[in-house]
Steps between C-alpha positions, in 0.01 A plus 500: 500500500648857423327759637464881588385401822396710742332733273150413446412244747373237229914387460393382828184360429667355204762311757310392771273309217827321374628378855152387532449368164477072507799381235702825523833522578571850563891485428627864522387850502662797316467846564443755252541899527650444840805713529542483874359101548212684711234265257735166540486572907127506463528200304658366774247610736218316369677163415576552894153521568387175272769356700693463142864610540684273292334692202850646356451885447738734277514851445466610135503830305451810639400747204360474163724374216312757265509812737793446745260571785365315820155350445232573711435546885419293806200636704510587857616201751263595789202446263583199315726292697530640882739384755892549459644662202606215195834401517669555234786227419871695385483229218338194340681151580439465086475733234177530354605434186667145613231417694308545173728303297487198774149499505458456129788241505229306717226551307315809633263763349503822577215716538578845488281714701727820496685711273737270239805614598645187667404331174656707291764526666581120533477518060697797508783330705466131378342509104316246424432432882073553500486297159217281532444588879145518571401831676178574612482899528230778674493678165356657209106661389326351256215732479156574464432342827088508581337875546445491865888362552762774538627545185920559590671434235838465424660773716368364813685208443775552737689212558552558094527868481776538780743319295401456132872422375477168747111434391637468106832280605258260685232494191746447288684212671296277730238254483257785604125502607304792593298583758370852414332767684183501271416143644613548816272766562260225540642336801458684845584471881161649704356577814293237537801307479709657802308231772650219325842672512482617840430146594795362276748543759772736511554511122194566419433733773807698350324489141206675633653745655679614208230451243295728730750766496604557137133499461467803667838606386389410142131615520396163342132589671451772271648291202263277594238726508555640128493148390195307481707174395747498783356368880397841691710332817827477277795547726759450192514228195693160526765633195796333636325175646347407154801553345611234801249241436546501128849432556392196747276398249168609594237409261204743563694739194468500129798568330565572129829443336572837295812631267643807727706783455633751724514868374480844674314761440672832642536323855228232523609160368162326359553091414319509134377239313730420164591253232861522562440464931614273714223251665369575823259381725243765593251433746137644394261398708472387866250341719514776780241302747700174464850713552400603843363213641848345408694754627342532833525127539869537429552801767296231739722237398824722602264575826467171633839427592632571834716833451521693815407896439795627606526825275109615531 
């Protein structure tokens, strides 16, 4: 898993549904847009609380290949974590990018649920070294979506937008599927979900605490609100733990092979449908009811076991 985590709580949600996934082996975890390893010590933090500490973490890249600049901000501790600051580690036991290449030696995927810079990265260092390896990446818009769905398009795609130079390397080397933002828009994390959290244990208890804040931090109510399609209790959508489950092999998506390119225009890379493109999986359509249910029965899964709470 290589992730921006930290940000948006659904990295996670996206996580805790691995570890709790039955006939997953969660074998690392690299960080993306983490220039001072504050994301790999939360990392850390939660594999603590699933009582999973033999994950192996690394630090990755700290700014944008395309703009030279860090990539996005951590929100306030007191709100989303509580209890002592994160600790930070002075360095990873393993480079990200060997603990990549180890992985794949074994057999891995990789689902990227983060800006691509690890991944590019890795090609840029080792050519040739993502040939044929599958990655499942948060990704993309393949609009129209529905009328009463936000209609984002491509510039809200973040994870692609914060580093388009890495976004092309990765389309244009790996074994790629998509999980864009136009389908999942159609996957959310609600209210009337938070008892089941709240009685997960101390995982879950953590993802409802967080989900509740960056609603309010995010004003997903009054999303919600302008959007007759989306739940009116939406507390934030399940981007990064769809992306998750495709990778584990979920089979509640619909997914259409489609010849890909990547071009920009002005800023914004879009992934465009051509004759000369490279073949990716995109995912198109989702059963959202039948995505919940199984990730809540993951985050119960990961809840059963007998973790002590130490860091709530």
């Amino acid at each position: 898993m290589d992730t921006d985590f930290a940000g948006d709580p659904d990295d996670a949600c996206a996580l805790a549904m691995l570890l709790g996934w039955n006939g997953v082996d969660v074998v690392g975890v690299t960080t993306v847009a983490d220039p001072d390893g504050r994301r790999a010590g939360y990392v850390r933090r939660l594999l603590a609380l699933a009582g999973r500490q033999e994950v192996t973490v690394a630090i990755g890249a700290g700014s944008s290949l395309t703009t030279g600049q860090p990539m996005g901000t951590i929100p306030d501790h007191n709100r989303y974590w509580s209890g002592d600051p994160v600790s930070v580690p002075e360095k990873s036991t393993v480079s990200s990018a060997d603990l990549m290449k180890r992985n794949l030696a074994a057999g891995a995927t990789v689902v990227a649920i983060g800006p691509q810079t690890n991944l590019a990265l890795l090609e840029l260092e080792s050519p040739g070294a993502l040939a044929g390896v599958p990655v499942v990446a948060m990704g993309g818009w393949f609009g129209p979506v529905a009328d009463d769905l936000p209609d984002l398009g491509p510039a809200s795609d973040w994870n692609v937008q914060c580093d388009t130079r890495a976004a092309a390397i990765v389309a244009a080397t790996a074994k790629l599927t998509l999980v864009p933002l136009s389908t999942t828009v159609g996957v959310h994390l609600t209210r009337r979900d938070l008892p089941r959290l709240y009685a997960a244990g101390p995982v879950g208890q953590l993802l409802a605490r967080q989900a509740v804040a960056y609603c309010d931090d995010e004003r997903k109510s009054a999303l919600a609100s302008a959007h007759l399609g989306l739940p009116a209790d939406l507390l934030n959508f399940h981007h990064d733990p769809l992306a998750c489950a495709v990778a584990a092999g979920w089979p509640g998506v619909l997914r259409q092979p489609v010849p890909l390119s990547a071009s920009t225009d002005g800023a914004i890379l879009s992934y465009t449908q051509s004759g000369s493109g490279r073949p990716v999986d995109v995912v198109t359509a989702v059963d959202g009811p039948m995505f919940t249910s199984a990730w809540l029965r993951a985050i119960e899964r990961l809840g059963d076991s007998d973790v002590i709470p130490r860091l709530l």
